[in-house]
C-alpha positions as CSV (number, residue, x, y, z in Angstrom):
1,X,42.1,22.2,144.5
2,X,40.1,22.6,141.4
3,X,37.6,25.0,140.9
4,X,34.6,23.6,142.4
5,X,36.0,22.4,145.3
6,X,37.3,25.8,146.4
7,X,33.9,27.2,145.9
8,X,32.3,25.1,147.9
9,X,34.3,25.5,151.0
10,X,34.2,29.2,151.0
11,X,31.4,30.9,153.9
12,X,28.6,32.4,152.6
13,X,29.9,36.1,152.9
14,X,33.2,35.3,150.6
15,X,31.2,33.3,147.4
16,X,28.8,36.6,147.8
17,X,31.8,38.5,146.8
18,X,33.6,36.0,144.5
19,X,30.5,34.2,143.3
20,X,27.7,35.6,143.8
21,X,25.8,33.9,141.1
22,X,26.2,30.6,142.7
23,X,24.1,31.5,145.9
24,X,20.6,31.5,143.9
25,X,21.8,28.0,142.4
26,X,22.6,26.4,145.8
27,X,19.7,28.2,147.3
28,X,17.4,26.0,144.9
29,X,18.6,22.9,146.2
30,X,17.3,24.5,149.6
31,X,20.8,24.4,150.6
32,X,20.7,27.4,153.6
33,X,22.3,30.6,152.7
34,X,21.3,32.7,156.0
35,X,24.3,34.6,157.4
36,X,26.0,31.9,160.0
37,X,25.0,28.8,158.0
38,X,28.0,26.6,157.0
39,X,29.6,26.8,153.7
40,X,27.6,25.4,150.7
41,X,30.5,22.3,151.3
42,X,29.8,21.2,154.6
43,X,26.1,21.1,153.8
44,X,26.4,19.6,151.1
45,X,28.7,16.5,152.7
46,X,26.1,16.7,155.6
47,X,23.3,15.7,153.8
48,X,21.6,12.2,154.0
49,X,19.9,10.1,151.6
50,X,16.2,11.4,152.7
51,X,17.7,15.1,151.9
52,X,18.5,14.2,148.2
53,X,15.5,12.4,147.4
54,X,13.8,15.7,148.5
55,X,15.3,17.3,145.7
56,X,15.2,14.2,143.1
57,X,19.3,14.4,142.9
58,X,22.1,12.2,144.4
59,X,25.4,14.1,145.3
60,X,27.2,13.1,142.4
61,X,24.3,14.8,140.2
62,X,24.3,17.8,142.1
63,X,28.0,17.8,141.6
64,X,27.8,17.1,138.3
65,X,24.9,20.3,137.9
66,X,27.4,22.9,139.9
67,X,30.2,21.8,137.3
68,X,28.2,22.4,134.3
69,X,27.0,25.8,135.9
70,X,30.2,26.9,136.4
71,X,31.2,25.9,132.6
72,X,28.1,27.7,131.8
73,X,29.3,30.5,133.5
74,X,33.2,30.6,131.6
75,X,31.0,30.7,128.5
76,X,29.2,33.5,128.6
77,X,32.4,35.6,130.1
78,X,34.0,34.4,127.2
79,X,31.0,35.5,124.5
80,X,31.4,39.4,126.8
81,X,35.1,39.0,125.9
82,X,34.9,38.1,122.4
83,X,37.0,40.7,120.6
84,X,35.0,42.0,117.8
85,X,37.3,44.8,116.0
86,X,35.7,45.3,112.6
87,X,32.3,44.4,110.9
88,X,32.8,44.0,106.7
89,X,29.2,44.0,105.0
90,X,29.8,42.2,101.3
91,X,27.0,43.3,98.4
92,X,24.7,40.8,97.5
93,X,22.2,41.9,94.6
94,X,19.1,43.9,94.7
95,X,14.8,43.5,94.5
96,X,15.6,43.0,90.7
97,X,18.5,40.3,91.2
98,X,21.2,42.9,89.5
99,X,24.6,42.8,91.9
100,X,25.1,44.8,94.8
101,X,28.8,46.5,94.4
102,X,29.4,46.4,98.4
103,X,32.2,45.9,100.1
104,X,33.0,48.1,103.6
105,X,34.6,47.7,106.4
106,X,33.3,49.6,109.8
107,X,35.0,49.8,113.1
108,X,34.0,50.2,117.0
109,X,33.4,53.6,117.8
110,X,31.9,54.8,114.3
111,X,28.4,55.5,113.6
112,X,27.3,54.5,110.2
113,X,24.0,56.1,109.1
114,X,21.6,53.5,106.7
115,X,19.2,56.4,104.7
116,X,16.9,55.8,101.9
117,X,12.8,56.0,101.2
118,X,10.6,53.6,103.2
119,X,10.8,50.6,101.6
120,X,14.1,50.6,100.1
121,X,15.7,48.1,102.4
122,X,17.5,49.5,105.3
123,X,15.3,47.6,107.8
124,X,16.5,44.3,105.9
125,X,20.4,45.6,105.9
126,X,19.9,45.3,109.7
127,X,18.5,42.2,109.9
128,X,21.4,41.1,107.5
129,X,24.0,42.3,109.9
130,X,21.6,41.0,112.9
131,X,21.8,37.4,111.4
132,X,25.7,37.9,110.2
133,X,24.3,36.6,106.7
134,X,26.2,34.4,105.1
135,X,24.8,34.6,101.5
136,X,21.6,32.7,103.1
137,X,19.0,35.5,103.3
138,X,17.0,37.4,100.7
139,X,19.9,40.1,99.8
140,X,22.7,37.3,99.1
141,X,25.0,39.2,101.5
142,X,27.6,38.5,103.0
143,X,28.8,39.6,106.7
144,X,32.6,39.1,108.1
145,X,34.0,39.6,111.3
146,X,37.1,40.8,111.7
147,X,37.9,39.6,108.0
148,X,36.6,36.3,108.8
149,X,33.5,34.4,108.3
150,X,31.8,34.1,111.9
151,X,31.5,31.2,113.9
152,X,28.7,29.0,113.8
153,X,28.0,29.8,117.6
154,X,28.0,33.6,117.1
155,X,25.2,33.3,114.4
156,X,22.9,30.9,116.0
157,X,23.5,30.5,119.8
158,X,21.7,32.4,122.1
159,X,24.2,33.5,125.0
160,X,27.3,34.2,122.0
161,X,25.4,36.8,119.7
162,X,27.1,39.6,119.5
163,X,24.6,41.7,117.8
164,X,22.0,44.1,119.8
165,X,19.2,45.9,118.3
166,X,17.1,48.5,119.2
167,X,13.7,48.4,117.2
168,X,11.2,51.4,116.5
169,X,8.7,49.1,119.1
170,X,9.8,49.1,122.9
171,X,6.9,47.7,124.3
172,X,7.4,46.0,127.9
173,X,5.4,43.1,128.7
174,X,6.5,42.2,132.1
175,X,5.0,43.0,135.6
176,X,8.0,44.5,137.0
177,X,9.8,47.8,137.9
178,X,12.3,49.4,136.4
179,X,15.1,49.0,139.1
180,X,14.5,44.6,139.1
181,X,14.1,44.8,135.2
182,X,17.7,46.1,135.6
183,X,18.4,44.3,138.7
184,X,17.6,41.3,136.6
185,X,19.5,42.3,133.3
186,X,22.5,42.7,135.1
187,X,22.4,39.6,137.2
188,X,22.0,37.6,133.7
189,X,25.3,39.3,132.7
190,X,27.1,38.5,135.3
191,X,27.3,42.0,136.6
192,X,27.9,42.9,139.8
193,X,28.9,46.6,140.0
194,X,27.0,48.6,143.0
195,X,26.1,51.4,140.7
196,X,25.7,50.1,137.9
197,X,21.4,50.6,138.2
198,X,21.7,53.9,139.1
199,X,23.9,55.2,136.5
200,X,21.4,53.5,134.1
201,X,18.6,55.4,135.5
202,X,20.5,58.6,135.2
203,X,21.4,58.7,132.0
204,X,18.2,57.2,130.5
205,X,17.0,60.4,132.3
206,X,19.3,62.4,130.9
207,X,18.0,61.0,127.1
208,X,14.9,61.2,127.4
209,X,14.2,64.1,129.7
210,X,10.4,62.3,131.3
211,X,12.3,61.3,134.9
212,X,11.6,57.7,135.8
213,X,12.7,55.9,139.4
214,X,13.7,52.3,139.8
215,X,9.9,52.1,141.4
216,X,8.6,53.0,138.2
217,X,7.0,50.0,136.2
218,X,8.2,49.5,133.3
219,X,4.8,49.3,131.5
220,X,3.9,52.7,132.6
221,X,7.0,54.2,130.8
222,X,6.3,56.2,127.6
223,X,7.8,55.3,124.2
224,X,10.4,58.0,124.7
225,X,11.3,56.7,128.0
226,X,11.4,53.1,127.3
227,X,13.7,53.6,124.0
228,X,15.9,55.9,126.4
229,X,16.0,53.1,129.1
230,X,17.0,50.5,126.6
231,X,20.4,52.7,125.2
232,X,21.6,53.0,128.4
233,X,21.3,49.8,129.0
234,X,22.8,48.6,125.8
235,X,25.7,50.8,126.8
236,X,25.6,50.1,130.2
237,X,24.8,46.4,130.6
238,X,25.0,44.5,126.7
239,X,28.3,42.7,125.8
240,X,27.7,43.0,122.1
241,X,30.4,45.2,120.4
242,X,27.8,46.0,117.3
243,X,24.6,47.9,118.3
244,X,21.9,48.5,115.7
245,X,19.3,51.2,115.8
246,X,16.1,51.6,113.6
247,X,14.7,54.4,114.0
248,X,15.1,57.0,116.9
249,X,14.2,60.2,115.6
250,X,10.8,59.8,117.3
251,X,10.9,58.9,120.6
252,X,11.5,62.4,121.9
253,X,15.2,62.1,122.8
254,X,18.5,63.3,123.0
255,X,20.0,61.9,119.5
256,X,23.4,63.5,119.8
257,X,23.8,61.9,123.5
258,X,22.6,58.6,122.8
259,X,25.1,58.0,119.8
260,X,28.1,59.5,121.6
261,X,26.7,57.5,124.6
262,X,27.1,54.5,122.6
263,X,30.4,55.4,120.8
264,X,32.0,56.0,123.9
265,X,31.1,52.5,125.2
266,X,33.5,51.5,121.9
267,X,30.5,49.9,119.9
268,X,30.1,49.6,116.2
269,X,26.8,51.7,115.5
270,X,24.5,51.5,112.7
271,X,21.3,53.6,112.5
272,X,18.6,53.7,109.9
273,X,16.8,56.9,110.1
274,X,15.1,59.4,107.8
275,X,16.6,62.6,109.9
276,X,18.7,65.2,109.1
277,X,20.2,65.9,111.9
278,X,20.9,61.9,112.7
279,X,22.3,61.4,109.0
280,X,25.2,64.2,109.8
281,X,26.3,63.0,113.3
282,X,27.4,59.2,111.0
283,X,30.9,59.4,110.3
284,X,29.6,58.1,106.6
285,X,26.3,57.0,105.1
286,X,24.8,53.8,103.4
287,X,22.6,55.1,100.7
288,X,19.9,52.5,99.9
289,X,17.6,51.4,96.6
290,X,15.5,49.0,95.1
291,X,17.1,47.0,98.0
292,X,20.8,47.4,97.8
293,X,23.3,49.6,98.6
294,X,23.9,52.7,95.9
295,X,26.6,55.0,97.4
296,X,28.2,55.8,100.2
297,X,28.9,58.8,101.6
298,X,31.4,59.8,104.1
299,X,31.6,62.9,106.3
300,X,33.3,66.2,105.5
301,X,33.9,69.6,106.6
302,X,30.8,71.4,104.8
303,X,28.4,68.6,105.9
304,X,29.8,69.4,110.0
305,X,29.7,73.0,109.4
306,X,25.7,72.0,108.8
307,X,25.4,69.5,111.5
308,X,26.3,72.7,113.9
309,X,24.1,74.7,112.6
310,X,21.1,71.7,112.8
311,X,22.3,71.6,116.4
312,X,21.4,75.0,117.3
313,X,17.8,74.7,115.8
314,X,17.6,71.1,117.2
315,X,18.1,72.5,120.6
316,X,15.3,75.4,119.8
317,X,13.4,72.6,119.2
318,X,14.0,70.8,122.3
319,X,13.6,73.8,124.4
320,X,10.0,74.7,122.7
321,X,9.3,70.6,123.3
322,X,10.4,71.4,126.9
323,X,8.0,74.5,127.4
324,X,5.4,73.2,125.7
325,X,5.0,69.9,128.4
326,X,5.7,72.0,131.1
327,X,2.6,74.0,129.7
328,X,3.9,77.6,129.3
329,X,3.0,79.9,126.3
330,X,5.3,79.9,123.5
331,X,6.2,83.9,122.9
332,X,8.0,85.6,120.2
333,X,10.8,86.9,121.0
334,X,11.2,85.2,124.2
335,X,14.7,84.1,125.5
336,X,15.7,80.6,123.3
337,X,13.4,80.8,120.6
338,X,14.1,81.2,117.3
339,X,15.2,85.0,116.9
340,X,17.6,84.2,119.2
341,X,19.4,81.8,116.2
342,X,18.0,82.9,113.0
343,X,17.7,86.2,113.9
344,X,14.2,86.4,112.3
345,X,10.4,85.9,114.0
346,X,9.2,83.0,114.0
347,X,6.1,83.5,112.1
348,X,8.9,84.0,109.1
349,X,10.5,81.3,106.9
């Protein structure tokens, strides 16, 4: 029995637990999925010739439409599959045409930081790596995966891109909440974990620190609280092993959780910033000029003694942030604040 033919003659109840997909296609061919109703099958071999012209198909055709539905379906759990286990970036040339000298390799659970002034071209490295240039875009690079040139299909077909981004804009258009904007997500992914929702919420909660519900619309979440939303469901919900990031330092959330969020979903990370504290958590650094790639600077004891010590003022920080929106009075001297780490006042450098 091939695929499609066992499908069809499970009951309703066991393709909701092996297919569940399938009952929103079969249920727009008004086949009836109320609990007692026949298998998909039998109504399907009961209908007449009246019943198809209702819905503008013969059998064969709708056939034919489950089959390619189902090979739909084996494609995109093959794209979630696809084994990414390095990303190689290759140096193209600058804003003046003089040659990049570029070549690095970066694996799934590093974070590489992309610093440099505005304008120097770290927004365009990402939209390289975005793109998986092939020498075909304004720097000349070059992008490999897993040593390898990619696949036609991973650079230009929708379902098979293996690149996410998260941009400084999270702007939500659509008239929805937040639980069936996940709901929805996760149904296009072919996810089906009970939780899955709620663990989203949680930890976009735990990022951002504003509390939304899965009754909250998602164009009444702040900035903070949309860019949280969207990490956790890049960790949560995306398939794509690389994960870009421009620009977080802004939105008001917890940096160090986000990126070890995302490291411990096994994703290669890049991040443009301009902070500090961001540029220290990378396990290395792209340093960028006049458009290219100048040095590259990897993480070492002195430079984590110093993330530790940004950490404790970062959390000051968060703390006063904290006080502050709950709309208490910021004291010196008071438990958390600065004395309490510098061992000064705060009204001193």
């Amino acid at each position: 029995m091939n695929q499609c033919d066992y499908l069809l003659s499970l009951s309703w109840e066991e393709l909701c637990s092996e297919a569940p997909q399938l009952i929103d296609f079969f249920r727009g061919y008004g086949i009836d999925s109320a609990p007692g109703a026949p298998s998909p099958g039998h109504q399907i071999e009961a209908m007449g010739e009246d019943d198809f012209l209702d819905i503008g198909l013969t059998k064969g055709q709708l056939l034919r439409n489950l089959r390619d539905f189902l090979e739909k379906i084996d494609d995109m759990t093959r794209a979630g599959q696809k084994d990414v286990r390095e990303l190689s970036l290759l140096g193209g040339h600058d804003k003046d045409g003089i040659p990049e000298d570029l070549v690095i390799t970066l694996r799934r659970g590093e974070i590489t930081g992309i610093v440099g002034p505005t304008g120097s071209g770290k927004s365009r490295l990402l939209a390289d790596i975005e793109w998986l240039a092939q020498e075909d875009t304004p720097t000349g690079r070059r992008v490999l995966i897993n040593g390898e040139p990619p696949d036609p299909e991973l650079r230009f077909s929708i379902e098979h891109r293996i690149v996410a981004q998260l941009s400084q804009n999270m702007n939500f258009v659509m008239d929805t909440t937040v639980g069936e904007f996940l709901k929805l997500h996760a149904e296009s992914r072919m996810i089906d974990e009970p939780r899955i929702i709620e663990n989203i919420i949680t930890m976009a909660n735990e990022l951002a620190g504003e509390p939304c519900t899965a009754e909250t619309a998602v164009t009444a979440l702040s900035g903070g609280q949309s860019r949280a939303l969207m990490i956790a469901d890049t960790a949560y919900l995306s398939t794509s092993p690389i994960v870009l990031i421009d620009e977080i330092e802004n939105a008001g959330i917890d940096k160090r959780k986000a990126l070890d969020l995302l490291c411990s979903r096994e994703k290669i990370v890049l991040i443009a910033t301009h902070d500090p504290l961001l540029a220290l958590m990378c396990s290395q650094r792209l340093v960028i000029r006049n458009g290219a790639v100048q040095k590259i600077i990897a993480a070492d004891r002195d430079e984590q003694d110093q993330l530790e010590s940004l950490l404790q003022i970062d959390s000051v920080i968060q703390e006063l942030r904290r006080r502050i929106r709950a709309g208490e009075r910021i004291r010196e001297g008071a438990p958390g604040i600065l004395p309490d780490i510098l061992g000064k006042p705060l009204h001193e450098g």
